[in-house]
N, C-alpha and C positions, 0 to 999 in steps of 0.2 A: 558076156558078163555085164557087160553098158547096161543094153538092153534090159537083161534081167533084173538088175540094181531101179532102173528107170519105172519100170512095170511093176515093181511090187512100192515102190515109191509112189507110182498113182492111184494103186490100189488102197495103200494108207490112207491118204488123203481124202480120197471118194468114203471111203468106212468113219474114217472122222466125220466128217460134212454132214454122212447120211443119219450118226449117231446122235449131233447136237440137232438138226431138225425134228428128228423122232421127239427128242426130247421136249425139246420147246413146243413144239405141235401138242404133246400130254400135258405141258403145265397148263396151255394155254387151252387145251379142252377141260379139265378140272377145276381151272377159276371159273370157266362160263359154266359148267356146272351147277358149282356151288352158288353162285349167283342167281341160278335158275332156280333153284331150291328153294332160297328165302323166297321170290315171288311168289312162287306157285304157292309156299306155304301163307302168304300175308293174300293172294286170291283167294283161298278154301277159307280161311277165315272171313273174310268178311263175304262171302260166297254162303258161310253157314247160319250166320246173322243175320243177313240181308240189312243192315242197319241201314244203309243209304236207298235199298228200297222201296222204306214206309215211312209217313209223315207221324214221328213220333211224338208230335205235341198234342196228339189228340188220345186220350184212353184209349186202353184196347176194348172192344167191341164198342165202339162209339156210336150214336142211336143207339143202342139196343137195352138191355136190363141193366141197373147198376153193378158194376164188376167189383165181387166180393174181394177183400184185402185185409188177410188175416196177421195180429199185432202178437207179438210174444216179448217179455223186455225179462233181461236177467240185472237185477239191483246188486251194482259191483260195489258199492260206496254211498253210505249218509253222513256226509261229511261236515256238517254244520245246520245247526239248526240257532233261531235267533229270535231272540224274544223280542227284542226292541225293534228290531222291522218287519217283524213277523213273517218271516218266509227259514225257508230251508234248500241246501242244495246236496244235490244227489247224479251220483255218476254211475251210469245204463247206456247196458247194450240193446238197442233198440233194433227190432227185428221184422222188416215187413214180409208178407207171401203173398202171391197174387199169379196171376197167370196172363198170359202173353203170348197169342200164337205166331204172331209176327215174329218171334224169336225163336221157334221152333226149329229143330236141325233133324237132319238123320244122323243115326248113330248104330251101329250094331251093338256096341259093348254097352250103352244105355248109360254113360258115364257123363257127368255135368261139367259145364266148363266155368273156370274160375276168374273173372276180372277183377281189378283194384276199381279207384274211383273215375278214373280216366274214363272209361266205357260208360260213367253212369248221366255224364252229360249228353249223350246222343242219342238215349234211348228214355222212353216214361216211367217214372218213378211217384209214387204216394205223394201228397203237398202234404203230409201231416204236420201239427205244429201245435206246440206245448201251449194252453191256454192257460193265462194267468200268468205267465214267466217272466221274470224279467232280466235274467239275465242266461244266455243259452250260446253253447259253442261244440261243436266237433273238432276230436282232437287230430291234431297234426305231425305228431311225430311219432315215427322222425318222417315218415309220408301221412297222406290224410287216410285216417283210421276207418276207412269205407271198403267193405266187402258185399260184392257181385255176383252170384252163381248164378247161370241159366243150365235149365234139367230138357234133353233133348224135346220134351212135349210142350215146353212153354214152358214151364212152371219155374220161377224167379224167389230167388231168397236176396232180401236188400238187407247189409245189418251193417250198422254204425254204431259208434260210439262217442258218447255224449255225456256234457257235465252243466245240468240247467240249474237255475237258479228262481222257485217256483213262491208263490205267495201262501200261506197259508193263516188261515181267521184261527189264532187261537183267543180262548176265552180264559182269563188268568183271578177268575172271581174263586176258586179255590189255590190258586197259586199260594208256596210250592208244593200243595198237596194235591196235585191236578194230574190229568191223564189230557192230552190232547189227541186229536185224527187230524192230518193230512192230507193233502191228494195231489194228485199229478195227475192232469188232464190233456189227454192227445186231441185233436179232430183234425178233419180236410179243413182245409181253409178254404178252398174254391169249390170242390165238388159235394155239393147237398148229397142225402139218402138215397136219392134219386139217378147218382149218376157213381157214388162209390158209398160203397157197403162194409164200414169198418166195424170189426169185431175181434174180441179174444180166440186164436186158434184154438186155444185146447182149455177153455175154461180158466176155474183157478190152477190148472197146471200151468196158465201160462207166466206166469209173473215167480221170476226163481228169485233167491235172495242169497248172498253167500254168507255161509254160517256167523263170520270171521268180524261180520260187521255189529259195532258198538259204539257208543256215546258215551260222554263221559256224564252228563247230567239226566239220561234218560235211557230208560229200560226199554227196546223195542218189543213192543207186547204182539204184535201181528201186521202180517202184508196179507190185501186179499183185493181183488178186481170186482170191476162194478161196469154198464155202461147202461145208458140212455141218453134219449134222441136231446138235442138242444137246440131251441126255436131262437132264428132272429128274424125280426119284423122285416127286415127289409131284403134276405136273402133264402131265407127257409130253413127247413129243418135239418138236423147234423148230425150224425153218428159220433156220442164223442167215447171215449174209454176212459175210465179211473182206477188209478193205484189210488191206493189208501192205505195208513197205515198208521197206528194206534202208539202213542210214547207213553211211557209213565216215569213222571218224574223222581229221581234217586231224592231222598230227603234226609239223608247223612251228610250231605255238605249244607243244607242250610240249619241242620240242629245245633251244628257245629257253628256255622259259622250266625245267624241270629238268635235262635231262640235260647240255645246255653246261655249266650252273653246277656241275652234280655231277661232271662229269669234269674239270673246271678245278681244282676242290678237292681231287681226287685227285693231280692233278699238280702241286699245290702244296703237298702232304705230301711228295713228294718232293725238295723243296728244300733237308730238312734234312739231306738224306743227303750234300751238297757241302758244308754249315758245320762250321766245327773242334768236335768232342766237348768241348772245354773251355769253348764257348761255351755255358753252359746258360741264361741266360735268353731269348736269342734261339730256342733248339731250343723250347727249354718255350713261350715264347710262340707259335710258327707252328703245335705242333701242336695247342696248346689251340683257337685259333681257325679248324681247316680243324674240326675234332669237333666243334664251337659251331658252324657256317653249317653244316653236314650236319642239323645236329640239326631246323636251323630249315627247311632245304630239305622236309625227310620230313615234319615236320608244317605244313608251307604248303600241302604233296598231299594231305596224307591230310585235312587241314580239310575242303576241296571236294567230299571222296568220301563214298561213302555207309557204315559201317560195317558192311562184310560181312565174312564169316568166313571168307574166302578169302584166300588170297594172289595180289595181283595185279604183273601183272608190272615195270610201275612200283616196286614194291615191290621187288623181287625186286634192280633196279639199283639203286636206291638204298641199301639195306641192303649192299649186297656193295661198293658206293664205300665206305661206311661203315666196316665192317669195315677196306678197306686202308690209310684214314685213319687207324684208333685201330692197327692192328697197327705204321705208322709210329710213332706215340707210342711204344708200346713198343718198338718197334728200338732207340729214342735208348735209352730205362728200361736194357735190355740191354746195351748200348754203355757205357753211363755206370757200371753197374755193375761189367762185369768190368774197365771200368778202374781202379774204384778198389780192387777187391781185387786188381789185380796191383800197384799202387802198396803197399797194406799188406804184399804180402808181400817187395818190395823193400827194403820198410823194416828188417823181421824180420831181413833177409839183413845187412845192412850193421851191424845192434846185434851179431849173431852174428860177425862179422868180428875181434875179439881176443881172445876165447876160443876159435878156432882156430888161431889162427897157431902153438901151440906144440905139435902132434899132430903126433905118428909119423909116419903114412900118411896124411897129406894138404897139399897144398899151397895157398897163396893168393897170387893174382896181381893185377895190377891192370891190366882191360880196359878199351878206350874203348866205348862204347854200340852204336858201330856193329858190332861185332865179332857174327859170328855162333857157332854152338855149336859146328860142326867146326872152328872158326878157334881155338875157346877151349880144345878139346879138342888141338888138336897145340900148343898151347903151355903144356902141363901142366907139361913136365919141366922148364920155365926157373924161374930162384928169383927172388924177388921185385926182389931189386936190378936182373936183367937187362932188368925191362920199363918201369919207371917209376920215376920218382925223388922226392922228398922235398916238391920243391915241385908237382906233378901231382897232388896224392893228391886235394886238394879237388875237380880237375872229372874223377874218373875215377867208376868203379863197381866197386864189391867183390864177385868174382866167385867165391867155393870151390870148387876142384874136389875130388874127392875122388877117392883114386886106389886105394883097397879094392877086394879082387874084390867086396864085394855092393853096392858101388857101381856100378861096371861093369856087374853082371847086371842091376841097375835101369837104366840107360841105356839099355843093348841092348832091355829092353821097353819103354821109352818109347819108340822108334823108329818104333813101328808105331802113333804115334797123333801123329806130328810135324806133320801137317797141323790135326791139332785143338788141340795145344797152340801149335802158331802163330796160329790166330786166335784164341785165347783172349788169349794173350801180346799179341798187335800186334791193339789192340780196330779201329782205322780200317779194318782189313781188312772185318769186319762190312759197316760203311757201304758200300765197296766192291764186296760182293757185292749189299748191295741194290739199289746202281745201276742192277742192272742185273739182279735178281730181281721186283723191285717194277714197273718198268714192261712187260716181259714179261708177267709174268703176269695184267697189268689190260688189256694187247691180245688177251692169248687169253680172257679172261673176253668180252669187248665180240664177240669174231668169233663163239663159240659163243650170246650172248646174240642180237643182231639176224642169226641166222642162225634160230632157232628160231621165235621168234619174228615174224619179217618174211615 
């Protein structure tokens, strides 16, 4: 019984021992396994690249024909355009193609391999770069926004994403009734025509635009590509490529916001042409304050613009309201003065009035105001007693006629300017004609203006 207790008690033992070495012996062949695995897997990859290989600072097929490099860009965003520095900025997916047999793999399944930007530092890549930019960035979050694919025969898609910041010459001589064009300009910075061949892959198919994109001051009227060569003197010629792309300016926020106010201010210089002439702080006050809100209208636009040396056409309305503003000011000026030099010379006439009454050949009567000149002239020959009497004299007017032939011959040529000494004489006439001078002539200004112009 010892024994037997003894013998199966060794046997335990032995089957234990034998069971944890089994064991430990499989964990311990499964971590080297899987160890082997990642290797073997990080060998076939860079085994299928050969990245460390080939000396990838140099183009592929270096000597030989320049290695074509086809451009495609999808416009995600026109996010700002700006008049007073003149540039615009716009966020693009920028897409190069090109081929590359150095990266060439086998593959049965014909399936491409996918890398981030990491991979795009050890291998060659396009120098393209935005001409005329000044300010340009690839985006980084939440990694850097750079995709990789290589296609088993070479063939290489590079596409980035990008928010530049580009120049653009507008011309603001029709401003705000203008249409501007744009461009965005790629080229190699190092490799001439000579050594890379840049072009649109697929025509105007290549430049997409998403629907969704708007401006709040500008209607995008079209995107369309363009390329030719670009010479510099001291490096040669360049395959460059242009977006372009056509704005037209909404002109509901500046009717609103100048031209209502400036044509309201014009028609409110003419209010003074219906107040009595004798009213002068009211005249003086309306037209000080339509010349002050002009003033301020012209430089609230011209703030915003950019200071060119042209006249633009904004300009052109504004200035010419302006003008028929301050010309009302001086209507009144004009007004006001010839009436007070026909009041001095009324005055003249009436101190003169008993140092004639006792001459030969002439007579003095006394007319009421309303009386006209042919009315005063057929009642030359009545004597004084016959038209008014003693007590009348205070609300009459002292009228001399003089009844001398070179009196006479001076009448006779005043005649022929009766229309000019009437509106000199009777000043409300003035006002009168402007009535209906002043707003005339600010409709045919306005039909010839958005006639030319539109």
């Amino acid at each position: 019984i010892h024994f037997s207790l003894s013998l199966s008690l060794s046997v335990f033992c032995l089957s234990t021992c034998l069971c944890m070495y089994v064991s430990f012996c499989l964990c311990s062949h499964l971590s080297k396994k899987t160890h082997d695995i990642t290797k073997f897997q990080k060998g076939k990859t860079e085994q299928l690249l050969r990245v460390d290989e080939h000396d990838f600072t140099m183009r592929p097929a270096f000597g030989g024909p320049a290695i074509p490099v086809g451009v495609d860009v999808q416009v995600e965003s026109l996010d700002s355009i700006s008049e007073v520095d003149m540039d615009f900025t716009m966020t693009l997916y920028l897409r190069h193609y090109w081929k590359d047999e150095r990266l060439s793999f086998p593959s049965t399944t014909n399936k491409s391999m996918t890398f981030d930007g990491r991979l795009v530092k050890k291998i060659w890549v396009p120098d393209v770069f935005f001409v005329h930019s000044k300010r340009s960035f690839t985006h980084d979050t939440t990694t850097d926004n750079i995709m990789l694919r290589v296609f088993p025969d070479g063939h290489v898609l590079y596409s980035m994403r990008i928010t530049v910041t580009a120049m653009c010459n507008m011309d603001f001589s029709h401003f705000p009734l203008d249409s501007q064009t744009c461009s965005l300009e790629l080229e190699s910075y190092a490799y001439t025509d000579e050594d890379l061949m840049l072009y649109w892959k697929n025509g105007d198919e290549s430049l997409k635009t998403d629907e969704k994109i708007s401006l709040s001051q500008f209607l995008i009227h079209k995107f369309h590509t363009t390329s030719r060569l670009a010479f510099y003197s001291s490096t040669g010629w360049y395959n460059r490529l242009y977006i372009n792309f056509t704005l037209r300016r909404h002109i509901f926020f500046f009717l609103l916001q100048t031209y209502f106010p400036a044509t309201l201010m014009v028609m409110l210089s003419w209010v003074s042409f219906w107040i009595d002439h004798r009213a002068v702080p009211a005249r003086v006050s309306l037209g000080s304050t339509t010349v002050l809100t002009m003033s301020t209208i012209i430089t609230g636009v011209n703030a915003s613009m950019p200071r060119v040396s042209y006249i633009k056409a904004v300009d052109i309305y504004l200035w010419i309201s302006f003008v028929f503003v301050f010309l009302s000011v001086l209507e009144y000026a004009a007004v006001n003065y010839l009436t007070t030099v026909q009041e001095r010379k009324e005055r003249k006439l009436r101190d003169k009035v008993p140092c004639l009454c006792g001459m030969l050949h002439s007579r003095t009567i006394m007319l009421d105001g309303n009386y006209s000149e042919s009315e005063a002239n057929s009642l030359a020959g009545y004597t004084r007693s016959h038209i008014v009497t003693d007590e009348e004299k205070q609300e009459k007017i002292v009228v001399h006629l003089a009844l001398s032939d070179e009196s006479n011959t001076s009448r006779k040529k005043g005649l022929k300017g009766h229309m000019g000494l009437r509106i000199i004489q009777n000043t409300h006439v003035i006002d009168k004609y402007s009535r209906l001078i002043f707003p005339a002539s600010y409709i045919f200004f306005n039909l010839i203006y958005w006639s030319v112009f539109c």
